[in-house]
C-alpha positions as CSV (number, residue, x, y, z in Angstrom):
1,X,-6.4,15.1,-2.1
2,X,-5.3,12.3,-4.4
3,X,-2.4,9.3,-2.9
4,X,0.9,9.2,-4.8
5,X,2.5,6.3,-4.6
6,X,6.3,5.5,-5.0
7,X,9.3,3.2,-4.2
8,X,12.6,3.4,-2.9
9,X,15.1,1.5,-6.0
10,X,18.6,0.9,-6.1
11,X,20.4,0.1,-9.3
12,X,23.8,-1.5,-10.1
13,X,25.8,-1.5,-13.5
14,X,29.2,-2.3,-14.7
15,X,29.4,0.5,-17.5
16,X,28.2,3.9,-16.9
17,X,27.7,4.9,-20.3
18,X,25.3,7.9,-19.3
19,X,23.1,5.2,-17.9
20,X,21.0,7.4,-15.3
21,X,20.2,9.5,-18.7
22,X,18.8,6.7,-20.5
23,X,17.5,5.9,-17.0
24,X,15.6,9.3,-16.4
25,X,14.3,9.3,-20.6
26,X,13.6,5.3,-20.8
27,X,12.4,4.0,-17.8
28,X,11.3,7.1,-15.8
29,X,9.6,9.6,-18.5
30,X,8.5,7.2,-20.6
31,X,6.3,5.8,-18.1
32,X,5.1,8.7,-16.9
33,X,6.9,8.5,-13.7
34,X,9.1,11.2,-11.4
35,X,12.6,10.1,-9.8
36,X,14.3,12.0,-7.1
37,X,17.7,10.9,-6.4
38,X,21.4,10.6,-7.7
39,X,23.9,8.4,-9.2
40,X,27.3,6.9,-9.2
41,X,29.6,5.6,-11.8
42,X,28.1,2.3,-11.0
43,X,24.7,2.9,-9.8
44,X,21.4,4.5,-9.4
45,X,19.8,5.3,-6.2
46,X,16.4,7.1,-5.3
47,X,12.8,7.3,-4.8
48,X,10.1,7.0,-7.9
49,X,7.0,8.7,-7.9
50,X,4.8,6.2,-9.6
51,X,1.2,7.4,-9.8
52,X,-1.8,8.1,-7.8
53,X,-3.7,4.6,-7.6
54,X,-2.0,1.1,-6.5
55,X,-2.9,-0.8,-9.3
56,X,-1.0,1.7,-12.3
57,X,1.8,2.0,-9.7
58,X,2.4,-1.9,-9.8
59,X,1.9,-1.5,-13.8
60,X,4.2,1.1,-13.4
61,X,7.3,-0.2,-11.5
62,X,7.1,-3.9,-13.7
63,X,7.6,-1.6,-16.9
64,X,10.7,0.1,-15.1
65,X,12.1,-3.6,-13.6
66,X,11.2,-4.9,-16.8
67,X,13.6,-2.0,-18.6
68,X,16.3,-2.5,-15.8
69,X,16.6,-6.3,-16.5
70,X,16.7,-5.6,-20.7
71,X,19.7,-3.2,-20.1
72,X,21.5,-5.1,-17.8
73,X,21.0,-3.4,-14.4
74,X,21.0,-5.4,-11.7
75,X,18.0,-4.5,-9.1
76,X,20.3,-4.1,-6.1
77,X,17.4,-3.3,-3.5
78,X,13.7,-2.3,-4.3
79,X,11.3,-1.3,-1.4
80,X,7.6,-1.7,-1.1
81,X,5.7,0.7,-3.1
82,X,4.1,2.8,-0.1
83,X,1.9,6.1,0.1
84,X,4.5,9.0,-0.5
85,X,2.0,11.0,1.5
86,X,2.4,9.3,4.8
């Protein structure tokens, strides 16, 4: 059985402006990534799924910061990326 891996992120924003929408279609999909979690007016909170070996998953999550800095999120709390299978 192949290892998922996947980190905890928390995002902050001053304008909703369907944010976790562009959030799910530019960040998440687009990178071939799942997230599980909800949002707020101001924020994003949840767990991505970022693939099944350590080195894409690092790939993986810089893309998504990467896309969070360029629209103006601010990276409120990010956790280590860990085995989502332990």
């Amino acid at each position: 059985m192949k290892d998922i891996f996947g980190v905890e992120i928390s995002l902050e924003f001053d304008t909703n402006e369907n944010m976790i929408y562009r959030f799910i279609d530019e960040a998440i999909e687009l990178n071939d990534c799942l997230f599980g979690g909800g949002s707020t007016p101001n924020s994003i909170t949840g767990m991505i799924e970022l693939g099944d070996t350590e080195k894409l998953s690092i790939k993986r999550l810089n893309k998504i910061k990467k896309w969070a800095t360029t629209n103006n999120l601010k990276i409120a709390t990010i956790g280590k990326i860990h085995s989502l299978r332990e």
